[in-house]
VEXVO-667952 format. One record per residue (C-alpha): residue in three letters; x, z, y. Coordinates in steps of 0.02 Angstrom, whole numbers, plus 32768, in hexadecimal, padded with zeros to 4 digits. Example, Ala and Ser with C-alpha at 12.3 -4.5 7.8 and 13.67 -1.06 7.14 Angstrom:
BEGIN
ALA826781867F1F SER82AC81657FCB 
END
This chain:
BEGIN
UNK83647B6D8260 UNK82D37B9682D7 UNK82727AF682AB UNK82917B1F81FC UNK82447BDB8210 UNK81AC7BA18275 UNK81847B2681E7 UNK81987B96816D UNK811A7C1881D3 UNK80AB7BA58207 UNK803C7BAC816C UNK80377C6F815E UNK80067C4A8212 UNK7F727BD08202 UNK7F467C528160 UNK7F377CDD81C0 UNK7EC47C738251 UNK7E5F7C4A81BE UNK7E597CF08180 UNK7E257D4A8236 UNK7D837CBE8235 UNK7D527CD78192 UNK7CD27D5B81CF UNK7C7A7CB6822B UNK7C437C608186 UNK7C677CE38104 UNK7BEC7D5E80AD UNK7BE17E1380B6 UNK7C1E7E1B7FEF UNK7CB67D9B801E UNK7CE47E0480BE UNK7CC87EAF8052 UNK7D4A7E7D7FCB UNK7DD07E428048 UNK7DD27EDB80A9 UNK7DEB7F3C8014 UNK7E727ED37FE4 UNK7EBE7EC98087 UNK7EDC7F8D8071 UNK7F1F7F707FDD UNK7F927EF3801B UNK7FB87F8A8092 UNK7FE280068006 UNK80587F887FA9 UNK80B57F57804E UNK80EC7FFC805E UNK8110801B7FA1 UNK81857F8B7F9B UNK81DE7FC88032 UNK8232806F7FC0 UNK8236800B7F26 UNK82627F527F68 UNK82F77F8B7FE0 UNK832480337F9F UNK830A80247EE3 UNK829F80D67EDA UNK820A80CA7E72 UNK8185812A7EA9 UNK80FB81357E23 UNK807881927E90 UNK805C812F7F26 UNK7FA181777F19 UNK7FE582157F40 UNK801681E27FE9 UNK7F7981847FF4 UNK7F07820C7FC2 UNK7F5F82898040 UNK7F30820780CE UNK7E8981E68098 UNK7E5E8284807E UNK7EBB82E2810A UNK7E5982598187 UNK7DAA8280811B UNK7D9B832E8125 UNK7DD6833E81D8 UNK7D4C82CD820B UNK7CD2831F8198 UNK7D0783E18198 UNK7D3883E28246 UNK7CEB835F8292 UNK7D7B82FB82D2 UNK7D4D8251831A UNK7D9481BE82B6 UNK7E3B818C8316 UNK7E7582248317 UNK7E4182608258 UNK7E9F81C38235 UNK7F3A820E8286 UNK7F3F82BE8222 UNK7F1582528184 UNK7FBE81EB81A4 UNK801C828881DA UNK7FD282E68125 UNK8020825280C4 UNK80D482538136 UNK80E78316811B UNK80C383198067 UNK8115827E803B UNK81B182B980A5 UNK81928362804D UNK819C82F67FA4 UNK822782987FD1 UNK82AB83127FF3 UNK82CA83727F66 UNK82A782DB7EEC UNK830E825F7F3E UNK83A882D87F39 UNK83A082B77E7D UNK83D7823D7E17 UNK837081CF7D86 UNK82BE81BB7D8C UNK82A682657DD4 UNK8242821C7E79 UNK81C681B67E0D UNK81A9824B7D8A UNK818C82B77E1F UNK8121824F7E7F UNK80A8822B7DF0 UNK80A982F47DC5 UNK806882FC7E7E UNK7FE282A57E6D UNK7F9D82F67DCF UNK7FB483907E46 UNK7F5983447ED0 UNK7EC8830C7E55 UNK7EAB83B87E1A UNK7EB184097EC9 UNK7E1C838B7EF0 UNK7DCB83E07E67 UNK7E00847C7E7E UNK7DB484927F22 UNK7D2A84357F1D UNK7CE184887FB3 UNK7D2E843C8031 UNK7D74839C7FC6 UNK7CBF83557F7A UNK7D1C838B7ECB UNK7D0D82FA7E58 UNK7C6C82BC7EB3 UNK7CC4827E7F48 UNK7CB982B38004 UNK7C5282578079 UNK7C8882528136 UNK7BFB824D81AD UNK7C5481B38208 UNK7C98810181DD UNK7CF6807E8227 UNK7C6A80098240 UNK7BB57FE981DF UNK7BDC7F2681F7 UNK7C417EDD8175 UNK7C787E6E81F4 UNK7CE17ED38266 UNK7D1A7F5081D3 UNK7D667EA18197 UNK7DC17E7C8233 UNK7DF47F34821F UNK7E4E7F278192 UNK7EAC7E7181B4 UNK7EEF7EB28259 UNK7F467F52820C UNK7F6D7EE7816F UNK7FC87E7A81DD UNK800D7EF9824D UNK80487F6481C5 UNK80A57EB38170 UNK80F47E91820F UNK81477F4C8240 UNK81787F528183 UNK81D57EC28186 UNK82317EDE8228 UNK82647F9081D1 UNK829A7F2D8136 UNK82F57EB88193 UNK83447F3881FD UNK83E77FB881E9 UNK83838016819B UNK834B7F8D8104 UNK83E47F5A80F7 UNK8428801A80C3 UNK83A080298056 UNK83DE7F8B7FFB UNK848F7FC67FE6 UNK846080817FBD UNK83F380407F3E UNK84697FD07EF6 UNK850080307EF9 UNK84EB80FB7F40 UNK8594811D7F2F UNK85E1808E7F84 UNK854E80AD800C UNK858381628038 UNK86458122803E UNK8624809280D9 UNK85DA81448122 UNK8506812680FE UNK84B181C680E3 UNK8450816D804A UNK83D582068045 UNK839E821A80E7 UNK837681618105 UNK830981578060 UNK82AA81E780A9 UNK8294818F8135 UNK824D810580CA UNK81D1816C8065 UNK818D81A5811C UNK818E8119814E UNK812480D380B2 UNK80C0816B80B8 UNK80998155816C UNK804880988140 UNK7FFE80F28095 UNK7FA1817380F5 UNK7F5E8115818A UNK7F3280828101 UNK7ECB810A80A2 UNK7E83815D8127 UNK7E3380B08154 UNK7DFE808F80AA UNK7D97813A80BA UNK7D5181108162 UNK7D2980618119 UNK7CBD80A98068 UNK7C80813380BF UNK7CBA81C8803A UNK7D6781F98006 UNK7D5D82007F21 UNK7DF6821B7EBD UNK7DC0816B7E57 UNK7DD4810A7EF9 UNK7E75814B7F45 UNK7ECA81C87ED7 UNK7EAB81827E30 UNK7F6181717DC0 UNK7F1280A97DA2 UNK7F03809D7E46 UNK7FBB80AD7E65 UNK7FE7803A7DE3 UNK7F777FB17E22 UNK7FE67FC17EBD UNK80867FD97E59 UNK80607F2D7E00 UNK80247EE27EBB UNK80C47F027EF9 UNK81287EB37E6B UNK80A47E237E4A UNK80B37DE77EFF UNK81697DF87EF8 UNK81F67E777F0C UNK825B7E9A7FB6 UNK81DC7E268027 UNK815F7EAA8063 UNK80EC7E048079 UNK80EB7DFD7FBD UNK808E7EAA7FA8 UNK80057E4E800E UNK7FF17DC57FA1 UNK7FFC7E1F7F0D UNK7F787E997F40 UNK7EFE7E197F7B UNK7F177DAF7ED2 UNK7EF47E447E6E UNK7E607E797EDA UNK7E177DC77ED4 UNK7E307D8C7E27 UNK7DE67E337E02 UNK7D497E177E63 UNK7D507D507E22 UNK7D497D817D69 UNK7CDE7E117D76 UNK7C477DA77D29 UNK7CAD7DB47C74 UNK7CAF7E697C75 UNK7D317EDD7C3D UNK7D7F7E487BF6 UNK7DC17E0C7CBB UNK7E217EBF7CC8 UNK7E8F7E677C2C UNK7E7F7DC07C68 UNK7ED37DFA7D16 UNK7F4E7E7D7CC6 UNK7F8A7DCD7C4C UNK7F9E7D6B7CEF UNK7FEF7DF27D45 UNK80777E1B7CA4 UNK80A27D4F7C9B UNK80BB7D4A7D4C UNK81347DCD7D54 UNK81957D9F7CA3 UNK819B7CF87CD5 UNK81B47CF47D9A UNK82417D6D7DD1 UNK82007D447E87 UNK813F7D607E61 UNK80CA7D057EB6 UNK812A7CF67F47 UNK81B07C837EE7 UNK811C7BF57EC9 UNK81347BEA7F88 UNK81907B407FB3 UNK81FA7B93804C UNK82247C0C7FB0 UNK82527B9D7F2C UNK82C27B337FA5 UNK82FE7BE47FDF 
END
C-alpha cells in the first residue's frame, strides 16, 4: 500500500520539481501566466472544499476574494501597513465576512447560500463604487508596494502558497472534519442524528475557504500592483473558478488546481484567435464536464484504475 502511494505521488512530485525550476529557463510572459494561474488554482482549491465535501454551492467566491484583496490593499495603501501584515487583515476581512455570510444562510435550506452569496457580491461591487475615495471606484486602487518587481521570485511566490494551500486543504478534507462535511452534505438529517452539528462544521468550512480566498487575493493584489473589481471581484471571475473547480474534478482539492491552470493556460494558448478562444475554452470545458464525471483528474491512470 505504501509502494503503491509513493508511485502514484511520484509524478505530482517530479511535476512540482519541474515546476519550482521553471523560473531557470522560462520567460517573464511564461512565469507571468503561471503565477496567475497558480492563484487561481488557489481560489478553486478552496471552492471545492464547501462544494466537493459539503455539497453548498457558493456562487460568489469573488466576494470572499475581493474582501481579502481589498482589505490587504487599502491597509497597505491608506494606512501604510507593510505587506505581511496587510496580507493578514486582508485574510481576516474575507474570514469575518464570509463567517458573517455563512451563518444566517447556511441555517436555511435550498439554494439560499448560493443566492446570497452572489447578492453579496453585487453589494460589494457597488460599495467599490460607492466610495470611490478610499476604494479607486471603478478605476482600481494602486498600493504603493508589491511582492516583488522580478517575475521570477513573484513566481516562486505563488507555487509555494499554491502548494501549501493544496496540501493543508487536503489534510482538512481528509480529516473528521471532511468526512462530516461529506455525510452532512449527503444526508443532513441522518448527520445531526449520529450527533454532528452539520451547521457549525460548514461554517467552519466557509472560514476555512475564506481564509485561503483572502490570503490568495491579497497576493494576487500585491502581485498586479492595484486592487480593480474586473480582476478580483468580477461575477465572471467567480465562475471561471466555479468551472476550475468542477473541470479539474469534484471532492480532490488537487483537481481545482488543475482545472484552474488548464483554464488559465488554454486561455493564454488560444489568445492569438481572439474572442473566438473564450468559446473554444468554454466548449472544452462543457465536454469535459458532460462527458468526464471525474474531470480532468479522471484521465489520470492512478484514477482510472482507482
Amino acid at each position: 500500500m505504501r509502494g503503491s502511494s509513493i508511485r502514484r505521488g511520484a509524478p505530482l512530485l517530479i511535476l512540482l520539481l519541474v515546476l519550482a525550476l521553471l523560473p531557470f529557463g522560462a520567460n517573464g510572459y511564461i512565469l507571468g501566466v503561471l503565477t496567475t494561474a497558480y492563484y487561481f488554482a488557489v481560489f478553486a482549491m478552496s471552492w471545492d472544499l464547501l462544494f466537493g465535501y459539503a455539497g453548498e454551492v457558493n456562487f460568489g467566491p469573488t466576494f470572499l476574494i475581493g474582501l481579502g484583496a481589498y482589505g490587504a490593499g487599502m491597509a497597505n495603501a491608506l494606512l501604510h501597513v507593510p505587506v505581511p501584515f496587510a496580507i493578514l487583515i486582508g485574510a481576516a476581512a474575507a474570514v469575518a465576512g464570509g463567517v458573517a455570510l455563512a451563518i444566517p444562510a447556511l441555517r436555511l435550506s435550498g439554494p439560499y447560500l448560493g443566492l446570497i452569496t452572489l447578492v453579496a457580491v453585487l453589494l460589494l461591487q457597488q460599495a467599490i463604487v460607492i466610495f470611490a475615495g478610499v476604494t479607486g471606484g471603478e478605476i482600481g486602487l494602486s498600493v504603493p508596494d508589491v511582492l516583488s518587481i522580478d517575475s521570477g521570485p513573484n513566481y516562486e511566490y505563488a507555487l509555494g502558497f499554491m502548494i501549501i494551500s493544496g496540501l493543508v486543504l487536503r489534510v482538512i478534507a481528509r480529516s473528521s472534519l471532511g468526512m462530516i462535511l461529506q455525510a452532512a452534505g449527503q444526508d443532513r438529517i441522518a448527520a445531526a442524528a449520529l450527533g454532528f452539528n452539520a451547521t457549525k462544521h460548514k461554517v467552519l468550512a466557509f472560514a476555512i475557504s475564506a481564509l485561503f480566498s483572502g490570503i490568495a487575493g491579497a497576493l494576487l493584489v500585491f502581485y498586479l500592483g492595484t486592487a480593480s473589481v474586473s480582476a478580483v471581484v468580477d461575477v465572471a471571475i467567480g465562475v471561471r473558478v466555479i468551472i476550475a473547480a468542477v473541470l479539474g474534478g469534484r471532492r480532490s482539492i488537487i483537481g481545482g488546481a488543475i482545472g484552474a491552470i488548464f483554464l488559465i493556460v488554454a486561455g493564454e494558448l488560444l489568445r492569438p484567435i481572439g474572442q473566438l478562444s473564450t468559446f473554444v475554452v468554454a466548449l472544452i470545458a462543457l465536454v469535459v464536464i458532460v462527458l468526464l464525471p471525474d474531470g480532468l483528474l479522471g484521465l489520470l491512470p492512478s484514477r482510472r484504475g482507482a
